[in-house]
C-alpha positions in Angstrom: 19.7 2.4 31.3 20.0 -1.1 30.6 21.6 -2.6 26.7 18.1 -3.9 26.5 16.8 -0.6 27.1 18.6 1.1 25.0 18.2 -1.2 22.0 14.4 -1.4 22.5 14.2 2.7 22.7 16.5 2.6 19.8 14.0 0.7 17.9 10.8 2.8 18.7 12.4 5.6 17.6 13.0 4.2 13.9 9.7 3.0 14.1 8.6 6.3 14.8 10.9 8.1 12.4 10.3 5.8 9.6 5.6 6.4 10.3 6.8 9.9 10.2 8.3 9.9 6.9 5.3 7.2 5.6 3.0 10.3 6.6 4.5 12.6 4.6 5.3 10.9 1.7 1.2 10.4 2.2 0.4 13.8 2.2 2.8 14.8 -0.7 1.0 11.9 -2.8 -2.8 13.5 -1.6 -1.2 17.0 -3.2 -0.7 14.8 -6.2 -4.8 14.4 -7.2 -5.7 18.1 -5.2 -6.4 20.6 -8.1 -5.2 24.6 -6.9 -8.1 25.3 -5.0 -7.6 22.0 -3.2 -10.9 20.0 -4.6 -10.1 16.0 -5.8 -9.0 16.4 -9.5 -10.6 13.5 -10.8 -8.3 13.3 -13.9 -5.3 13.3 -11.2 -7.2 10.3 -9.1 -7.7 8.2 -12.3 -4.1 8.4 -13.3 -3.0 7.5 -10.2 -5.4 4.9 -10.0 -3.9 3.3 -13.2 -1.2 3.9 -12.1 -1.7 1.5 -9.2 -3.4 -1.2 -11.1 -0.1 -1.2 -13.3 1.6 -2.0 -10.9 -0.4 -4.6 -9.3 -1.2 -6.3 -12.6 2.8 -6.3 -13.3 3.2 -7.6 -10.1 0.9 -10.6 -10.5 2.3 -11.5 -13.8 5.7 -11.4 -12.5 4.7 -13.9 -9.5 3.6 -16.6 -12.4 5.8 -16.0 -14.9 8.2 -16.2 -12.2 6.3 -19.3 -11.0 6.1 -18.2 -7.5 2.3 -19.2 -7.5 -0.3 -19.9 -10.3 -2.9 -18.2 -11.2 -5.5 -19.7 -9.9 -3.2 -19.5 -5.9 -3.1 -15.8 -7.0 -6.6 -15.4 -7.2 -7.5 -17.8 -4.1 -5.1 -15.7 -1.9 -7.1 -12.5 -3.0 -10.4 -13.7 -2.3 -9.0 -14.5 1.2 -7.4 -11.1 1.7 -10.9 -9.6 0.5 -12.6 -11.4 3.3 -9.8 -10.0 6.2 -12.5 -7.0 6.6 -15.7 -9.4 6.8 -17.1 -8.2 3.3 -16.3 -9.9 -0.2 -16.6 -6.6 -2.0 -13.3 -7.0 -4.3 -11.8 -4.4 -2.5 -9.1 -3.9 0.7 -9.3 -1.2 3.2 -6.2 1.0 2.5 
């Protein structure tokens, strides 16, 4: 096996290793909102939600404060990023 070989199967392997890992954080997270008998807990799935838009709201505010974009480039980009799956809903596929 060729150094280019080697380095390229090298690669797919952490790429592999590291969607492996990704899944399971997943699943762990998914036992986060299940309730005992396994049903969506809906007061789980609204704290993680708020969770979530914590952290994207501090994440926005950072960007300007930080004056990485305005506000208005902030919103802009989102509208295009809404569009990436053909519907302006306000919402991106996970």
């Amino acid at each position: 096996m060729g150094l280019i070989n080697w380095i390229f199967d090298f690669y797919q392997h952490s790429r592999i290793e590291r969607a492996t890992d990704e899944a399971r954080e997943l699943r762990a997270e998914l036992n986060t909102i299940r309730n005992t008998r396994g049903d969506v807990d809906g007061e789980r799935m609204l704290r993680a939600i708020g969770e979530l838009a914590l952290a994207v709201k501090t994440v926005q505010r950072l960007a300007v404060e930080k004056g990485l974009c305005t506000e208005a480039e902030f919103q802009r980009r989102a509208r295009e990023i809404d569009l990436e799956d053909g519907r302006a809903d306000g919402m991106s596929p996970p």
